[in-house]
C-alpha positions in Angstrom: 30.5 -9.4 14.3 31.4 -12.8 12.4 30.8 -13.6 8.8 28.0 -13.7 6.9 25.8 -16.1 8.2 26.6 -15.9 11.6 23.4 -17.0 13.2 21.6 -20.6 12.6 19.2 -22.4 14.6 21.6 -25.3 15.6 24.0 -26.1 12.8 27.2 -24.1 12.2 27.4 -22.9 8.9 31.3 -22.9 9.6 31.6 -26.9 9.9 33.1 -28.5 6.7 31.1 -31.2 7.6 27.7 -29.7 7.2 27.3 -27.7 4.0 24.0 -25.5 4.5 23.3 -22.2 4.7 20.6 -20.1 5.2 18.1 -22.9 3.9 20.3 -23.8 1.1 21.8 -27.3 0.8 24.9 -27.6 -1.4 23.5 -24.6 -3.2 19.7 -26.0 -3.2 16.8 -24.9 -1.1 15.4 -27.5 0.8 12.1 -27.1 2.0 10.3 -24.0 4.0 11.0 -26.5 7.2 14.7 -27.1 6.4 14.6 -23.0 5.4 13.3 -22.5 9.4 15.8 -25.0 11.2 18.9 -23.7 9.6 18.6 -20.1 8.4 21.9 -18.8 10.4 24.8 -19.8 11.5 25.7 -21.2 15.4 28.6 -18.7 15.8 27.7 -15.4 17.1 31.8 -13.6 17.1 32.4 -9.9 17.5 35.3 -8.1 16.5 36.5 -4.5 16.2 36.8 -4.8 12.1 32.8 -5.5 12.2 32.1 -2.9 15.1 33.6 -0.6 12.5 31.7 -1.2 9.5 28.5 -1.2 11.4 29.5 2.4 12.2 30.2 3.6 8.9 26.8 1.4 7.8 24.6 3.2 9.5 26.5 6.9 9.3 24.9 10.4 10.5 22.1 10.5 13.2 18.4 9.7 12.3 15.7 12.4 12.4 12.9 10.5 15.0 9.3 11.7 15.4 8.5 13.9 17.7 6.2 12.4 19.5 5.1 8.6 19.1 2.1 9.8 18.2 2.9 11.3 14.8 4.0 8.1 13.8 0.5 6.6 14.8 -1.4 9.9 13.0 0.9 9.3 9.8 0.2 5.7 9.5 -3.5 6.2 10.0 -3.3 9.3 6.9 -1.2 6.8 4.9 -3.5 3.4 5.5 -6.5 5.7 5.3 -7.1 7.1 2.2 -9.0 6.8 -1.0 -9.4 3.4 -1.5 -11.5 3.7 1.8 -14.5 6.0 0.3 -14.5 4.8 -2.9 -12.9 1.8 -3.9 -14.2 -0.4 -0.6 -17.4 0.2 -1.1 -17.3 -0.6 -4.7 -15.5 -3.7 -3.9 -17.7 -4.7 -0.9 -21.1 -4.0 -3.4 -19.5 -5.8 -6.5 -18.7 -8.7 -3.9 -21.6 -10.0 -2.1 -22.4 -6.6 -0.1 -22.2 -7.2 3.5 -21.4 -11.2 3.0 -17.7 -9.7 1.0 -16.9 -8.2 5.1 -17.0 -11.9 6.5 -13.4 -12.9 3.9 -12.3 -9.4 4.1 -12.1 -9.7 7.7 -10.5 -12.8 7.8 -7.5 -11.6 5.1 -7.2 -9.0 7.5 -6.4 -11.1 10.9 -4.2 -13.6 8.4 -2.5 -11.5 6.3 -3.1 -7.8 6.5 -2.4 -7.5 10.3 0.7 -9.5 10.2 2.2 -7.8 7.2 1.9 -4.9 8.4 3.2 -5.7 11.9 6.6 -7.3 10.1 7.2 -4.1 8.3 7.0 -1.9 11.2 9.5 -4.2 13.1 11.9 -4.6 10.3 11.7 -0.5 9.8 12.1 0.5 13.6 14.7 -2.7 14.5 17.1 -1.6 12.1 15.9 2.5 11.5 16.4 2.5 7.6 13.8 2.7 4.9 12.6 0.2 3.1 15.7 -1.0 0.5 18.4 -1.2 3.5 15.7 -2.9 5.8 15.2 -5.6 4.0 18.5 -6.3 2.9 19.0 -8.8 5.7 19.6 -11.1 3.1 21.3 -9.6 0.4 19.2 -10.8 -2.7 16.2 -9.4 -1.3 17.8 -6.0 -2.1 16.2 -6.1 -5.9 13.1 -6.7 -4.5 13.0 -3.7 -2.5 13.9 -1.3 -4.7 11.8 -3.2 -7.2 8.6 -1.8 -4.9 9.8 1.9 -4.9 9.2 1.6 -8.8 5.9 0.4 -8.0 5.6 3.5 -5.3 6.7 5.9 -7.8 4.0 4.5 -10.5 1.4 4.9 -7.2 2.1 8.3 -6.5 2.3 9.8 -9.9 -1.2 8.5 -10.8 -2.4 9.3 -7.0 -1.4 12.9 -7.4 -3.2 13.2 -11.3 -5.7 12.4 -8.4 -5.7 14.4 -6.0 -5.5 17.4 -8.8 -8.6 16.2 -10.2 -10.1 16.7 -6.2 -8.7 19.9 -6.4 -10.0 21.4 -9.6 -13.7 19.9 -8.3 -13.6 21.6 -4.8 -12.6 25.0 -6.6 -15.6 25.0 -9.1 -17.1 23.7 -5.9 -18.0 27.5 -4.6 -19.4 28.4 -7.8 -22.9 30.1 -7.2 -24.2 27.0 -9.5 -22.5 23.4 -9.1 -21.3 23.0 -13.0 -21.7 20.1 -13.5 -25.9 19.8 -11.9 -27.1 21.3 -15.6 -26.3 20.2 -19.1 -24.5 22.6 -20.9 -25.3 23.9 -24.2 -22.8 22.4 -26.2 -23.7 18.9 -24.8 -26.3 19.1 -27.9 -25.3 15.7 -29.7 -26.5 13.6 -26.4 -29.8 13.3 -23.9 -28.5 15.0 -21.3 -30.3 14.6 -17.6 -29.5 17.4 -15.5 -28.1 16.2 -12.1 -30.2 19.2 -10.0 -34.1 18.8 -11.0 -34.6 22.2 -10.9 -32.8 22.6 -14.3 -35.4 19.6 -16.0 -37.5 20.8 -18.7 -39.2 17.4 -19.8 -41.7 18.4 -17.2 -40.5 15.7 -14.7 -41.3 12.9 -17.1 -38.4 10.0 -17.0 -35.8 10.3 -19.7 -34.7 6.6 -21.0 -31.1 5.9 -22.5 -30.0 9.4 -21.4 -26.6 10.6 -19.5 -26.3 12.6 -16.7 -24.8 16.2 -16.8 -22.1 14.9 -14.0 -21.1 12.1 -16.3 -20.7 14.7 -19.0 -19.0 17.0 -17.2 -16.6 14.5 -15.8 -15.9 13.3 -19.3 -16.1 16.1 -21.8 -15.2 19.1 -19.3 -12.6 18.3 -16.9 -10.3 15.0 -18.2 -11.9 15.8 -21.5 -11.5 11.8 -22.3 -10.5 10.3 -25.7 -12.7 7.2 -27.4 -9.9 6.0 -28.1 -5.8 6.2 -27.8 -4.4 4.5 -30.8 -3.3 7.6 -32.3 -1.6 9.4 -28.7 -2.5 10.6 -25.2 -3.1 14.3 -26.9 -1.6 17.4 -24.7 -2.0 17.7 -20.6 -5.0 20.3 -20.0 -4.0 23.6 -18.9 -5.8 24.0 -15.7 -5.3 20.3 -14.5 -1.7 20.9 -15.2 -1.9 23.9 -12.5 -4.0 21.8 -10.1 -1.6 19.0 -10.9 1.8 21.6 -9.7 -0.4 22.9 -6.8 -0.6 18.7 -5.4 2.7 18.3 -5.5 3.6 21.8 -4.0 1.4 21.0 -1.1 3.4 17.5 -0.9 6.7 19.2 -0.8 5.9 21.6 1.7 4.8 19.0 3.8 8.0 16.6 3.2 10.5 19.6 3.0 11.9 18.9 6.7 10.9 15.0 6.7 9.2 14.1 9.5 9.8 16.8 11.3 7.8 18.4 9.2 5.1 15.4 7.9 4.9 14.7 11.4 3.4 17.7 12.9 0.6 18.3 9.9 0.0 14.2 10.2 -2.6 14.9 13.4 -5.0 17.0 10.7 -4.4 14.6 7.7 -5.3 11.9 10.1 -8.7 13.5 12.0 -10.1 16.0 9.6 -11.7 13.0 6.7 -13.1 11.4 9.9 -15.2 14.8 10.4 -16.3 14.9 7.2 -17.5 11.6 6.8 -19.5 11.5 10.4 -21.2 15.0 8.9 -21.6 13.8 5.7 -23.7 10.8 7.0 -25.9 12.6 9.5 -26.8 15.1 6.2 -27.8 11.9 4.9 -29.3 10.1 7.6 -31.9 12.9 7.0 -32.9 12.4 3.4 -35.1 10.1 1.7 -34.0 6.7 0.8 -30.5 7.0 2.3 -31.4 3.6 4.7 -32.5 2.0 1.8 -28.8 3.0 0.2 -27.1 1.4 3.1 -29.3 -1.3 3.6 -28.4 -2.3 0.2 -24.5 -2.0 0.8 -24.8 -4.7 3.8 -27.3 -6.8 2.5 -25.3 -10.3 2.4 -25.3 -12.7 -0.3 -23.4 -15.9 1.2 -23.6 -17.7 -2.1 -20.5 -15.5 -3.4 -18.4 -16.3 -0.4 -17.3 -19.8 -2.4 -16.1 -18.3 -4.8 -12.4 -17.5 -5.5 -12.7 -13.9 -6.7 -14.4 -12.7 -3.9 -11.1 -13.7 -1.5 -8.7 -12.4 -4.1 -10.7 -8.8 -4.0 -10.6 -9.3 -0.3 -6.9 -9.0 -0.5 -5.8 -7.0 -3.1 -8.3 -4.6 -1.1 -6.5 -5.3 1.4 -3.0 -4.0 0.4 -4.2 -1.5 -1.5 -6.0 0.0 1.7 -3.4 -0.7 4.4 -0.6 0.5 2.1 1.3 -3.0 2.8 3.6 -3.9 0.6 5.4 -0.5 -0.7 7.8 -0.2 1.8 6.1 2.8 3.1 5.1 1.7 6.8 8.9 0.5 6.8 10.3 4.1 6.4 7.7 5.4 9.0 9.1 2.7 11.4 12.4 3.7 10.9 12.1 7.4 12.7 11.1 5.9 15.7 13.0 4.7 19.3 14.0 1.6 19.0 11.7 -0.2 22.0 8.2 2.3 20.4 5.7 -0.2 21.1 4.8 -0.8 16.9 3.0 -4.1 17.9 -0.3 -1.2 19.5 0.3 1.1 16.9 -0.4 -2.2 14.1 -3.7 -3.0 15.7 -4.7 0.2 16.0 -4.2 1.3 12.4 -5.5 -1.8 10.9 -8.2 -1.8 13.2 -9.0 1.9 12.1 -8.8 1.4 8.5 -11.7 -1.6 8.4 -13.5 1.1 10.4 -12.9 4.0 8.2 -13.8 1.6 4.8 -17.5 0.8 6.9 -17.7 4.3 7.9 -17.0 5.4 3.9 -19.5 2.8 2.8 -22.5 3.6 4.9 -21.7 7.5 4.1 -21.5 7.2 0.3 -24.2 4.3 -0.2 -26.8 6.3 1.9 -26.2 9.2 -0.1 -27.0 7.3 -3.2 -29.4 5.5 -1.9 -31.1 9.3 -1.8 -30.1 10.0 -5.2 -31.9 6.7 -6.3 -34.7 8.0 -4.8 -34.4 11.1 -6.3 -34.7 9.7 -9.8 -37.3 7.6 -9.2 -34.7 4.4 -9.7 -35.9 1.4 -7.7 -32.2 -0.3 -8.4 -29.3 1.5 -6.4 -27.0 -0.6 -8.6 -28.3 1.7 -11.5 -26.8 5.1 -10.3 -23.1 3.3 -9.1 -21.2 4.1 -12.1 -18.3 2.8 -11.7 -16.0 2.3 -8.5 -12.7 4.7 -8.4 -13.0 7.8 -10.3 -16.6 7.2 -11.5 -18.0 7.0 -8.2 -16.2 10.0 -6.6 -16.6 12.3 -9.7 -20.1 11.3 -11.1 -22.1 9.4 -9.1 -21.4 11.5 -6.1 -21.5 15.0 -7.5 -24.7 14.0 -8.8 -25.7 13.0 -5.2 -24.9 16.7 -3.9 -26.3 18.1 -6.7 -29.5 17.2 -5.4 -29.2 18.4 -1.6 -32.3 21.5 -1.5 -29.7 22.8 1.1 -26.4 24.7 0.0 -25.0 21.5 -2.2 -21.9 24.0 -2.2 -21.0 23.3 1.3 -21.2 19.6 1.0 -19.3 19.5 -2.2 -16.5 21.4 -0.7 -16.5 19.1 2.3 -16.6 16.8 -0.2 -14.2 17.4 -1.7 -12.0 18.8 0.8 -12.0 15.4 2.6 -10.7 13.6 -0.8 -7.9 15.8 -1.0 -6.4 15.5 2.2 -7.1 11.6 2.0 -4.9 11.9 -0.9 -2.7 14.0 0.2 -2.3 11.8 3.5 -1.2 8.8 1.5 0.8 10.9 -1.2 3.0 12.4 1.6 3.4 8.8 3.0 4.4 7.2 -0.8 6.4 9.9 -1.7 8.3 9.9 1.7 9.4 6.4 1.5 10.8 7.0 -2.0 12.8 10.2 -0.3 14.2 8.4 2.5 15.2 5.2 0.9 17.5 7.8 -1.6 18.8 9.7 1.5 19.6 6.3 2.9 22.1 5.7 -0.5 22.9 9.5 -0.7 22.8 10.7 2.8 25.0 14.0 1.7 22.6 15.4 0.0 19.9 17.9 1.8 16.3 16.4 2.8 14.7 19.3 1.3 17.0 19.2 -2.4 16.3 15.2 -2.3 12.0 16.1 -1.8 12.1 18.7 -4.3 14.2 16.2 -7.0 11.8 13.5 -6.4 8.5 16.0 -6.4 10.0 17.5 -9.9 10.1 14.3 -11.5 6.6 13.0 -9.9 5.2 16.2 -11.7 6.9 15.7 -15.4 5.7 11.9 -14.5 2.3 13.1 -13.5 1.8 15.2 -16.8 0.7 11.7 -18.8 -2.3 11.8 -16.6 -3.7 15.0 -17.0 -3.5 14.4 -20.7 -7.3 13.2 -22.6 -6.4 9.9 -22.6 -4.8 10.1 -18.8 -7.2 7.7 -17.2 -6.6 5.1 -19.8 -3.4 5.3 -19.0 -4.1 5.6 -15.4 -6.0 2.4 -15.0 -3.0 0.1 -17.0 -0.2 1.4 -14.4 -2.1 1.2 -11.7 -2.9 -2.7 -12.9 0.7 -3.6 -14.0 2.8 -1.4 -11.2 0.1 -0.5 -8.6 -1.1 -3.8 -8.4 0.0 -6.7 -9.9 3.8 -5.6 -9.0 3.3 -4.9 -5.9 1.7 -7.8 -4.9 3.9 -9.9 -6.4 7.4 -8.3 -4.8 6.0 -8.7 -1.3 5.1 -12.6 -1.6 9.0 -12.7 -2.3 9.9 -10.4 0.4 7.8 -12.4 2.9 9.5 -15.7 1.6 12.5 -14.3 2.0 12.4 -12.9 5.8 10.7 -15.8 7.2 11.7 -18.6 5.3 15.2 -17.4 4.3 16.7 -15.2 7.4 14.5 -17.5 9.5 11.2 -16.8 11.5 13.5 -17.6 15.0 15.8 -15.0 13.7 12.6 -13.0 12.8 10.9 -13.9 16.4 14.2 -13.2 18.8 14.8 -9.6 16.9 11.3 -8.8 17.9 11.6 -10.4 21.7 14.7 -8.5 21.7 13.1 -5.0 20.7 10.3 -4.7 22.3 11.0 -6.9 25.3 7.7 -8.9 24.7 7.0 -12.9 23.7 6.1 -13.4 20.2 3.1 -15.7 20.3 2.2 -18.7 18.2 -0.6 -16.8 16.5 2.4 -14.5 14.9 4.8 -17.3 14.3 2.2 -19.8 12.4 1.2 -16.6 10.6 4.0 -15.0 9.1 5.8 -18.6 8.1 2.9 -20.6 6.9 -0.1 -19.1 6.9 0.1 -15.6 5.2 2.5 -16.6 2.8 0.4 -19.8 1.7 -2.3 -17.6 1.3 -0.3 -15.0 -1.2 0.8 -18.1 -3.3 -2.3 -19.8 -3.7 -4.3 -16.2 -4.0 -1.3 -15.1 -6.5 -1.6 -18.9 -8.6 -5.3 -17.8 -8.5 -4.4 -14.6 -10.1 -2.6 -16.0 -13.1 -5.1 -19.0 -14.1 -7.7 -15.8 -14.2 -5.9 -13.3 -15.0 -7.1 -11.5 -18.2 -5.9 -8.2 -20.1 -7.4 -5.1 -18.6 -9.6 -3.2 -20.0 -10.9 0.4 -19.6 -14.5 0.1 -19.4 -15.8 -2.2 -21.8 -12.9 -0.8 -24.5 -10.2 -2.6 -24.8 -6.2 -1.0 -24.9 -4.0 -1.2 -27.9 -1.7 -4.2 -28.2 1.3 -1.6 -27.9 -0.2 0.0 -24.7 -0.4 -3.2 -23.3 2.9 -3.9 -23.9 4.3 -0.9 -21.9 1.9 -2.1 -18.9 3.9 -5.5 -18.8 7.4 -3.7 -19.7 6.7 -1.9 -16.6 6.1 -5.3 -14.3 8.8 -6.4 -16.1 11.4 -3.3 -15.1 10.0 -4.3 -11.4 10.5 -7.7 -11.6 13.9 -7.7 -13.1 15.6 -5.8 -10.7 15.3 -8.9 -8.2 17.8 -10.6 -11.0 19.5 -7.1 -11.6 21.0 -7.0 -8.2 21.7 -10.4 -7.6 23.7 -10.6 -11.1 25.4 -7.4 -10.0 26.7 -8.6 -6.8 28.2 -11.8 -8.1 30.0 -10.0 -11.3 31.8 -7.9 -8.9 33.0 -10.7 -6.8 35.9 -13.0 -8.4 34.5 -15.7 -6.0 31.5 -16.5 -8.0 30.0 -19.3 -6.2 30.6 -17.9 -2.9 29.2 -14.7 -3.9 26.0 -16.3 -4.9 26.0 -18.4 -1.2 26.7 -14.9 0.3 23.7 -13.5 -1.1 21.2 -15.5 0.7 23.2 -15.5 4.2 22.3 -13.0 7.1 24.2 -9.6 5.8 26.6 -9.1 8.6 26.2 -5.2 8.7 22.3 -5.6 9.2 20.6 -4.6 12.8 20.3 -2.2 14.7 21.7 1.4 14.0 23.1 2.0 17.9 26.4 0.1 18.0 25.9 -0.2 21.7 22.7 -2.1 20.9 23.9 -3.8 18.0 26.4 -5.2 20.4 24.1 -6.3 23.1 21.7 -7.6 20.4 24.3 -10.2 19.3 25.5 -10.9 22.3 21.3 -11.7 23.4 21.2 -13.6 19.8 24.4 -16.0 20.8 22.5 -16.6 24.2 19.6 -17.8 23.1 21.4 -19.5 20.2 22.7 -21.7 22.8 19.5 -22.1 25.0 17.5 -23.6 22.3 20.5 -25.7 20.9 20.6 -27.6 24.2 17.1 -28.2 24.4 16.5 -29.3 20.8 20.0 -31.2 20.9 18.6 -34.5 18.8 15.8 -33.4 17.6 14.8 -33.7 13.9 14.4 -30.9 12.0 10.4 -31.0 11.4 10.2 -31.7 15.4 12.7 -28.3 15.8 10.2 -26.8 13.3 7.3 -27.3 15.2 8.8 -26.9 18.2 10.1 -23.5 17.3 6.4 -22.6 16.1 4.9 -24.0 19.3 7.6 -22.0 21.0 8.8 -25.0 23.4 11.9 -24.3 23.7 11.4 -21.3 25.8 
């Protein structure tokens, strides 16, 4: 293969007499137009010397999947989890109820769906994980690797998570639920026993009281500090165990890669589905459930003009669909090359709106009963909180109240959380694996998972300490959110308006043998990354400090949140800096790093061959036809697809 830059979209990046590269005029970016029209360079060469490295690239065989469908089951267990049951319908209620689906929906078709479409083709087209993906352009390296510190801050808090699911559905089979009565030590509050049968104020309403589930939650199992200006205070014992037992199940599962994710994918996928459709026919039987779900859909359209409402559309949105981590990029990667991903994207997008409607009808009917049991007019007044609040108060306090064995549905409960949790841990923690394997490929899958499960357990321990959840909510903030989103605006910049959305568009006509239409092309270079900026310039006028609750965190703890943005963040500059110290050619090693990396496609050399080959072809097709052409007609032309 030629140079660096050896694709562009009519001008030869070779010619002395035209001096741009990649969207970069005499070391200046242009415009996102000038970015599309000459993003690679004319000359499409091969050589033996290039053949060669391409070989050495892309080293031993890759495990694939099975069977296609294991990749399908693992995306739907990774896009599916608990944001679904009980951050949606949080969101949704906080949001305008039923009116919030109407700009959730659309983020999905104009930026959900196609995000998560480019990742599978960039993880299947060239069948690495995440940080060699998107290394198609060189300084987009940082950024990648900058999102598996934001995975890693995801799944350490996740699995503090799925623990906490873990300790509940154990206590679960006790012969009383204990957290339905107040205990006596609970003497310094008005406690309000979750099951009625334990009230002895003769039925009479109790005002300004807390319920036993609340109390338990608190005082019991994360045993919560006021206040963590003087430390976090030890890890509890038992959440420590349930916290090792989480991330033994994870190992087990990762220990052979997707050979071995793969085959426990089809019950991570389908069991939670179960659950939920038995959970809501339970409620669809109690008093005051339709009321519950009526008030989940109710619309107000007066909140669809305003701003916040779209921005927790989307940061639902990523958070949900698991876009953005580099996660759906590594599952791509173990597939056959010409696996029709562009199915597989609807479907799992498709499935996870359903699965967050599904969770909100199922946990809003059940509190709609628990409303009803209380005698509270207001559903608003027994949603505690969304997250934690809701899954380990408000809803325990729910099942508390079921005259039939309350066990059985807080196991299934409870059950169904875990392997939600478990279905996106395995994914999270699987992307971090196979992006080190991809850097370290000596070393043994199952040594590489057990490394990266040892240190997600010491990591994990800060969580399971009294003042865990504090902590909790700022990473999940600083690194969970705000990082995350932030790294993929730039990754989307830098595929479609750096390496080109032509490029993009003829790697994806190539793989899969199918036309990319104009709905894709507007999409991913104009529409959904307009979108992030002016949703991520949103972000920042409004942006305030977190808080937990109403409390608000220490100015030192709130420091360590924006260190760790900052770690992200930097290693975009990190790498870039990195590859032009090494390099006595300074300036050209700062041009290289935003040309097309001549080792990146795909992994078969036989097929990296015939891709160029396909590339140079169509090169010269669409040279012909836009031979005069200015470069915003050749833009729109290239959108429009005309010159097919």
């Amino acid at each position: 293969m030629g140079k660096q830059g050896s694709y562009n979209m009519g001008f030869d990046a070779s010619n002395e007499d035209i001096k741009t590269v990649n969207g970069i005029s005499n070391g200046v970016s242009s415009s996102p137009t000038n970015m599309m029209a000459i993003n690679v360079s004319d000359k499409a060469s091969t050589n033996n010397h290039d053949e060669i490295n391409h070989d050495l690239e892309h080293g031993p065989e890759r495990a694939t999947w099975g069977h296609g469908l294991e990749f399908l089951m693992s995306c739907i267990s990774l896009s599916v989890g608990l944001g679904n049951i009980w951050r949606f319908p949080f969101t949704c209620y906080e949001n305008g109820g039923g009116a919030f689906l109407i700009p959730y929906i659309i983020v999905l078709i104009l930026i959900g769906k196609p995000i998560y479409y480019y990742e599978m083709v960039l993880g299947q087209f060239v069948s690495k994980a995440s940080v060699k993906a998107t290394s198609v352009i060189p300084a987009l390296k940082g950024i990648a690797i900058g999102q598996q510190l934001g995975v890693l801050c995801i799944v350490t808090y996740y699995t503090s998570l799925i623990a906490l699911t873990l300790f509940y559905m154990i206590k679960s089979f006790s012969e009383t639920l204990p957290w339905s009565f107040c205990w006596d030590k609970w003497t310094d509050v008005i406690c309000i026993p979750a099951d009625p049968k334990f009230q002895t104020n003769d039925g009479e309403k109790v005002v300004n009281g807390t319920s036993s589930s609340e109390l338990y939650f608190i005082r019991e199992v994360i045993k919560e500090k006021n206040d963590i200006s003087d430390g976090l205070g030890f890890p509890d014992w038992q959440l420590t165990i349930y916290l090792l037992l989480a991330w033994i199940v994870i190992y087990l599962i990762i220990i052979k890669g997707v050979k071995s994710s793969g085959k426990v994918s089809y019950f991570l996928a389908c069991f939670p589905y179960v659950v939920l459709i038995i959970l809501l026919i339970r409620a669809s039987t109690l008093n005051g459930t339709w009321d519950g779900i009526r008030y989940f859909i109710t619309p107000d359209f007066k909140r669809l003009i305003e701003p916040q409402v779209w921005y927790a559309a989307t940061t639902q949105l990523f958070f949900s669909l698991s876009v953005g981590q580099g996660t759906i990029i590594m599952f791509a990667s173990f597939n056959r090359f010409d696996h029709n991903i562009h199915r597989d994207a609807m479907i799992v997008t498709t499935m996870d709106t359903f699965t967050s409607l599904l969770g909100g009808f199922t946990i809003f009917g059940i509190l709609g009963n628990l409303a009803y049991s209380i005698g509270e007019e207001d559903i608003g007044n027994v949603i505690k909180s969304g997250g934690s609040g809701l899954a380990f108060i408000s809803y325990p306090e729910a099942i508390s109240k079921f005259k039939f064995v309350p066990q059985l549905f807080a196991v299934l409960f409870f059950f169904m959380l875990f392997t939600l949790g478990v279905g996106s841990a395995v994914g999270l923690q699987s992307a971090i694996v196979a992006n080190l394997m991809d850097f370290f490929p000596k070393i043994k899958q199952w040594m590489m998972a057990l490394i990266c499960c040892l240190i997600g357990f010491v990591i994990g321990l800060l969580y399971v300490t009294p003042g865990g959840q504090w902590i909790l909510n700022l990473v999940d903030h600083f690194g969970g959110t705000f990082l995350i989103f932030t790294l993929a605006i730039f990754q989307i910049v830098g595929i479609f308006w750096v390496y080109g959305i032509e490029n993009f568009c003829w790697d994806v006509e190539f793989m899969l043998n199918r036309k990319v239409t104009k709905f894709w092309r507007f999409s991913w270079f104009i529409v959904t990354p307009v979108l992030l900026i002016i949703i991520f310039i949103y972000f920042l006028i409004k942006t305030e400090n977190p808080t937990y609750g109403a409390r608000e965190y220490p100015v030192t703890v709130l420091a360590t949140g924006w260190i760790i943005f900052g770690v992200g963040m930097f290693q975009i500059l990190l790498w870039i800096s990195w590859s032009i110290i090494r390099d006595p050619n300074k300036c050209e090693a700062f041009k290289s790093l935003f040309r097309q990396n001549s080792e990146w496609g795909p992994k078969s050399p036989k097929v990296f061959k015939e891709w160029k080959t396909y590339k140079s072809e169509r090169l010269e097709k669409r040279r012909a036809k836009s031979n005069g052409d200015s470069k915003i007609k050749k833009c729109l032309n290239i959108l429009l697809d005309k010159y097919e």
